[in-house]
C-alpha positions in Angstrom: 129.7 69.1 126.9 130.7 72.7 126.7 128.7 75.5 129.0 128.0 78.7 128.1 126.5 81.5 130.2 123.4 83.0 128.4 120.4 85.4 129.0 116.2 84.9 129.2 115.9 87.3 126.9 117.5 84.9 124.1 114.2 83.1 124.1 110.6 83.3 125.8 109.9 82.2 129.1 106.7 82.2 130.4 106.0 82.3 133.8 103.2 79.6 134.8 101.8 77.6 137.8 102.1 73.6 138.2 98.4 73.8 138.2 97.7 75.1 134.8 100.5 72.5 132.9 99.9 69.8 135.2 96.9 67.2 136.8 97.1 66.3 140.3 95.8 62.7 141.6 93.4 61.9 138.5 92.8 58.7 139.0 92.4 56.2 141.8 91.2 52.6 142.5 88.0 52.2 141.9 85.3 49.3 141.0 86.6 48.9 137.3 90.0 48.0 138.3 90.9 44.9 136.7 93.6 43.1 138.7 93.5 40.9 141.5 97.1 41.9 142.4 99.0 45.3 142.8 102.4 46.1 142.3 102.5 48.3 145.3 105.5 51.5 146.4 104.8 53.1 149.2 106.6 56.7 150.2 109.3 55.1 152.3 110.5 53.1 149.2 111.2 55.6 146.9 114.3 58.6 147.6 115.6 60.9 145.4 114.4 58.8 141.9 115.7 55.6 143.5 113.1 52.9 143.9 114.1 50.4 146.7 111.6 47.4 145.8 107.7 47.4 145.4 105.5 45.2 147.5 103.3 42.6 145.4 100.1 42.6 147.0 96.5 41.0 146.6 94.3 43.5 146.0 91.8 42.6 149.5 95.2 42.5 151.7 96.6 45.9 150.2 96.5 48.6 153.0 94.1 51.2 152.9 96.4 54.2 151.5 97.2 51.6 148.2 94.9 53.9 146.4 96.8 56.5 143.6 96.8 54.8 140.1 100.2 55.9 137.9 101.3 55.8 134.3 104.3 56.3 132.3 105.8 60.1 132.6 103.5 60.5 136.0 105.4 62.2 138.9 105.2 60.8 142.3 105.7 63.2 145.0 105.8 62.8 149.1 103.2 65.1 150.3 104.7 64.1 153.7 108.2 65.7 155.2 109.2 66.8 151.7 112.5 67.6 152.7 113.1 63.9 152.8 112.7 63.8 149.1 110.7 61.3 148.5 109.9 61.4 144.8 110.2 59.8 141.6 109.5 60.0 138.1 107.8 57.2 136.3 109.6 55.9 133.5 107.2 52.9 132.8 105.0 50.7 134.6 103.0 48.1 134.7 99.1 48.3 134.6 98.4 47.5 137.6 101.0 49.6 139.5 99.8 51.9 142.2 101.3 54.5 145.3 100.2 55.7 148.2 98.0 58.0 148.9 100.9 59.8 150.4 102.2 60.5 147.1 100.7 63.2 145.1 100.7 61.9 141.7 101.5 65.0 138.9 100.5 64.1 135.2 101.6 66.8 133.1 100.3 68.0 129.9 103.0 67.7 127.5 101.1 70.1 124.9 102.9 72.7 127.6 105.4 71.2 129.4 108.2 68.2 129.3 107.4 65.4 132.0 111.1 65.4 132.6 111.7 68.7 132.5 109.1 69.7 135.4 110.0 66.6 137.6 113.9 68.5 137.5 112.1 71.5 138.6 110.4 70.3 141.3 113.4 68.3 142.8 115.3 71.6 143.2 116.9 72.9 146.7 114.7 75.6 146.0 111.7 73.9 145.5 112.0 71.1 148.0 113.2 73.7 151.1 110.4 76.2 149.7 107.3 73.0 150.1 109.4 71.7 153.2 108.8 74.9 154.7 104.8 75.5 154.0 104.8 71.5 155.4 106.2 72.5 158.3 103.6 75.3 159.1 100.9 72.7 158.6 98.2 72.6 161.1 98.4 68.4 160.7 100.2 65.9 163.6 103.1 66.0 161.3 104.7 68.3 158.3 102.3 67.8 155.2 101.3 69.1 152.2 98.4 70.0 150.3 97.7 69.3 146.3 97.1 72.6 146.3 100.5 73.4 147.6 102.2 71.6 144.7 99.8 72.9 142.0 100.4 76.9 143.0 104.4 76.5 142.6 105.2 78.8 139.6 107.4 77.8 136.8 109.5 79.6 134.3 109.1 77.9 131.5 111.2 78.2 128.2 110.1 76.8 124.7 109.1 73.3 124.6 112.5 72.4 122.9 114.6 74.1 124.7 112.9 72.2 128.0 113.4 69.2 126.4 117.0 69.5 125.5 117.6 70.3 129.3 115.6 66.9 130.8 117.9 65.5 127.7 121.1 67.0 129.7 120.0 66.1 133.0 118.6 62.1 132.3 121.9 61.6 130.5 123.3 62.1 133.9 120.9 60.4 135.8 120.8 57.6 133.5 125.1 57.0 134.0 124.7 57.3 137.3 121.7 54.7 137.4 124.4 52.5 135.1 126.8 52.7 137.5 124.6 52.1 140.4 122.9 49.0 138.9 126.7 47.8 138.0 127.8 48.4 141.3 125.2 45.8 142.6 126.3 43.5 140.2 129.8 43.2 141.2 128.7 42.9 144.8 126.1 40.2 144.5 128.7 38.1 141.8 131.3 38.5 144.8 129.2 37.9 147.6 128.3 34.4 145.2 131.9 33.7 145.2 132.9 34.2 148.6 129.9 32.3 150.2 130.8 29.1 147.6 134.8 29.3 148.2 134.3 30.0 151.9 130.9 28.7 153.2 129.8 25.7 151.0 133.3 24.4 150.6 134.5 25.2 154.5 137.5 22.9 155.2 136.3 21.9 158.6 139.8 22.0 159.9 140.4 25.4 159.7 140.9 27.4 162.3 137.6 28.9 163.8 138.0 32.4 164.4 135.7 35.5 166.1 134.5 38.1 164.0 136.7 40.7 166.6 139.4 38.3 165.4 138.7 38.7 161.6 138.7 42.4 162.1 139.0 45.6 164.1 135.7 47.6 165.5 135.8 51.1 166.2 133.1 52.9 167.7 132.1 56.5 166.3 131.8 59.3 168.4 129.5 61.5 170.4 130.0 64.3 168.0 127.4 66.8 169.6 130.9 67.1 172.0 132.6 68.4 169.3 130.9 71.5 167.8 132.9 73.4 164.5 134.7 76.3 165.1 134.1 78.0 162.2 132.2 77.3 158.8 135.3 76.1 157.0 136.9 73.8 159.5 134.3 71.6 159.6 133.3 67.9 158.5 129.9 66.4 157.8 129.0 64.1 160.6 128.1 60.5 159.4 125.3 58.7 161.5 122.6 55.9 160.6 120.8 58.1 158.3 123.8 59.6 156.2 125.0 56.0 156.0 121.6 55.3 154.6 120.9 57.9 152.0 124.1 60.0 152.3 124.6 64.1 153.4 121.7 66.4 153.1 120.9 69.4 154.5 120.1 68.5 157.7 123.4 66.7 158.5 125.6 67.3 161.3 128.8 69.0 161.1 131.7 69.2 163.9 135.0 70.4 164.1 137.9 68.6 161.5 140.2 69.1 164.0 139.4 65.3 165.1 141.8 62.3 165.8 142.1 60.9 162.4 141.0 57.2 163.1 137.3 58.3 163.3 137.4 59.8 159.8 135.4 58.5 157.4 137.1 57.7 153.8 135.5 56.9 150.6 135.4 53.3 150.7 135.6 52.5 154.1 133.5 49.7 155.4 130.8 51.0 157.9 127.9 48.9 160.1 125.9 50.1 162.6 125.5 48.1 165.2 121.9 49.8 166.6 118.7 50.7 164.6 118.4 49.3 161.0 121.9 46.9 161.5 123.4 48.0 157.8 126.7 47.5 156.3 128.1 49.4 152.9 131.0 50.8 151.4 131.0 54.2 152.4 130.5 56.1 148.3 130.0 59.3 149.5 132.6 61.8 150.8 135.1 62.2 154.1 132.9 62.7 157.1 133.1 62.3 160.6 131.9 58.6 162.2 129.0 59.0 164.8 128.7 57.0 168.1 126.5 53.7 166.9 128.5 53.0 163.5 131.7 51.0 163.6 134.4 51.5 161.1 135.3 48.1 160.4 139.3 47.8 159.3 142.0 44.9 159.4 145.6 44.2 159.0 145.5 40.9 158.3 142.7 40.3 156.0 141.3 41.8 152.7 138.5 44.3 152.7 135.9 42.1 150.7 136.8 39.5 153.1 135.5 41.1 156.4 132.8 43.0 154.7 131.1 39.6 153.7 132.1 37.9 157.0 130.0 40.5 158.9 126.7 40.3 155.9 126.9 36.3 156.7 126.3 37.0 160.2 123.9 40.1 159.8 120.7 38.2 159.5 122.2 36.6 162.7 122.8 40.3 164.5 119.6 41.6 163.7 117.2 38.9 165.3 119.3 39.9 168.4 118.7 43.5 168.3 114.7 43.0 167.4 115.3 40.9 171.1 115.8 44.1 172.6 112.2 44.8 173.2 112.8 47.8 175.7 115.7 49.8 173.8 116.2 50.8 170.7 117.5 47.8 168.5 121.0 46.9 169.2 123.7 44.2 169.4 126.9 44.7 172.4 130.5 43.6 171.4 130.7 40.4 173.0 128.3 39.3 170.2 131.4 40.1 167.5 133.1 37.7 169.9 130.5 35.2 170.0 129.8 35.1 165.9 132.5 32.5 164.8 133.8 32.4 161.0 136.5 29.6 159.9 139.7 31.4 158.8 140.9 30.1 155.3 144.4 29.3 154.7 146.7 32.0 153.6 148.1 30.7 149.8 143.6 30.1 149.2 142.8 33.6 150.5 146.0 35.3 147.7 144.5 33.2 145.4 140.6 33.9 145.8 141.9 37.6 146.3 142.8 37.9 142.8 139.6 37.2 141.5 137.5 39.5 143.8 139.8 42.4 145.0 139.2 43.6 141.0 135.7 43.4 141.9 135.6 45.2 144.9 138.1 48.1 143.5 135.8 48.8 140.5 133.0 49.3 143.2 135.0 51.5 144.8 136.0 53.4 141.4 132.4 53.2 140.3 131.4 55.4 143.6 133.9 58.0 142.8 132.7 58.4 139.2 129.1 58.5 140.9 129.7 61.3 143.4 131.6 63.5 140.1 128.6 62.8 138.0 126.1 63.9 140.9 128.2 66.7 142.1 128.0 67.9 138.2 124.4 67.4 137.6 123.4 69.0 141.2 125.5 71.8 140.0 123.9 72.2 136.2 120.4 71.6 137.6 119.3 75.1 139.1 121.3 77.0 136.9 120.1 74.5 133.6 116.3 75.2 135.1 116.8 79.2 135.7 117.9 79.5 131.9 121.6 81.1 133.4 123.0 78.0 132.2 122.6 76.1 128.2 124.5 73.5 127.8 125.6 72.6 124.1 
């Protein structure tokens, strides 16, 4: 793709609001629905486009907000803490689909504007800080919007074409990055299969039985609000339970970079917290700073895949411990890395097994680096692709 600077004046752009190229919430459950069951996403399972799962409900135990119907090229959007970005666009769907009532749903009228096209606009900075800040001035118990809100956004829009050749750029990037997303949880889940059949259902009793503090070394992040930046260019991104999560956003942390290097974060790096939601990933995103409750999981003695599924066979394990801890936030202590036991294959069977799923893991690794390039492109096109400064040929 080749970028070239242009100028509005080259074409027409016509200056409207959401309201008057767009429906908001048109349709809801009522007494024709036809199904008995619901395929049900509520605002916590959607970020940024990425649906986590849906919840398959019968309709008479569906909770009371399982109200908004959708339909193919609807947009879903959080009327709740917008800064959190949770929206979507719908690609497809099944009939008998439906969102919260937290969502508003935005059909627009494609005699005026791309679906695509006006789902990129709205998932601007601009537009996202813009409705996070009339949220917060709400009057409700917590940061909301109104329809109306969403509807009295203007838009600049150029000629139909020329809108849909830029939701053409932009979902050719999204749709790569989707790729390698969906590819990424391939590799892990054929892994995972391999390691749990080569070192769980065919355990050789008489190995040795090891600790997971055995298997691998723990360190525990820092207190990072001790260790403000200096200046706006020495600085790292801090890294707690919600970066880990859903990665940097504007609200992250930063402190100074002038920090002892074994609590930086690399792409890569294996990372668990051990209070709260009890996670473990690849770090994909880039170098940060690790926060107190996140460990950065390393070893000299064993492969990286090795210790990473060694600690998911014991996290179902870890987090009945920390739903124990009725009184505090959520939490295991280190002796429990002592007490989880794992049987320590023999060296020549781990360099063989290695060979099959150390590829695996590095094109995981590769595949999150090719992510955050694609990402860092496609947040970079997307204002200036949406303002007209930018056509892309």
């Amino acid at each position: 793709m080749v970028a070239q600077i242009i100028y509005k004046e080259m074409s027409i752009w016509n200056k409207l609001t959401v309201g008057e190229i767009a429906d908001l919430n048109i349709k809801s459950i009522d007494k024709n629905f036809l199904f008995n069951t619901i395929e049900y996403l509520d605002t916590g399972s959607i970020t940024n486009g990425k649906i986590d799962s849906f919840q398959i409900l019968p309709i008479e135990k569906a909770p009371s907000r399982a109200k908004r119907l959708v339909k193919a090229n609807d947009i879903i959007y959080s009327t709740v803490r917008p800064i959190q970005k949770h929206f979507g666009f719908i690609k497809n769907c099944n009939p008998n689909m439906v969102v919260s009532t937290g969502f508003a749903v935005i059909s627009p009228n494609n005699k005026f504007v791309s679906s695509k096209f006006l789902y990129y606009y709205l998932t601007t900075e601009e537009v996202v800080s813009y409705l996070d800040v009339i949220a917060e001035a709400s009057t409700s118990a917590y940061p909301s919007l109104r329809p109306e809100d969403i509807s009295s956004l203007e838009i600049e829009l150029p000629p139909i074409d020329d809108q849909i050749q830029i939701a053409d750029i932009l979902s050719s990037l999204d749709d790569k990055i989707d790729l390698l997303n969906r590819q990424n949880k391939t590799l892990e889940a054929l892994a995972e299969t391999l390691f749990r059949q080569w070192f769980i259902e065919e355990v050789d009793e008489s190995w040795e039985d090891l600790s997971l503090d055995q298997i691998a070394d723990f360190l525990n992040g820092l207190a990072c609000q001790k260790y403000p930046p200096l200046n706006d260019i020495e600085k790292l991104p801090v890294i707690k339970i919600k970066e880990m999560n859903s990665g940097y956003s504007d609200k992250s942390d930063y402190v100074t970079s002038q920090i002892e290097s074994k609590y930086l974060v690399e792409p890569g790096d294996i990372l668990f917290s051990w209070s709260g939601s009890l996670d473990l990933c690849i770090w994909p995103y880039e170098k940060g700073v690790l926060n107190q409750h996140l460990f950065k999981v390393t070893s000299l003695n064993y492969p990286k895949w090795f210790y990473f599924f060694v600690i998911k066979y014991h996290l179902p394990e870890f987090r009945v411990i920390a739903e124990s801890k009725s009184t505090t936030m959520g939490h295991i202590q280190r002796h429990h890395l002592t007490d989880a036991r794992f049987k320590k294959p023999s060296k020549d069977l781990l360099i063989e097994k290695n060979e099959i799923i150390e590829p695996l893991f590095s094109k995981i690794i590769l595949n999150h680096s090719q992510i955050r390039t694609l990402t860092q492109l496609r947040d970079t096109l997307l204002p200036k692709l949406m303002s007209g400064e930018v056509r892309v040929e």
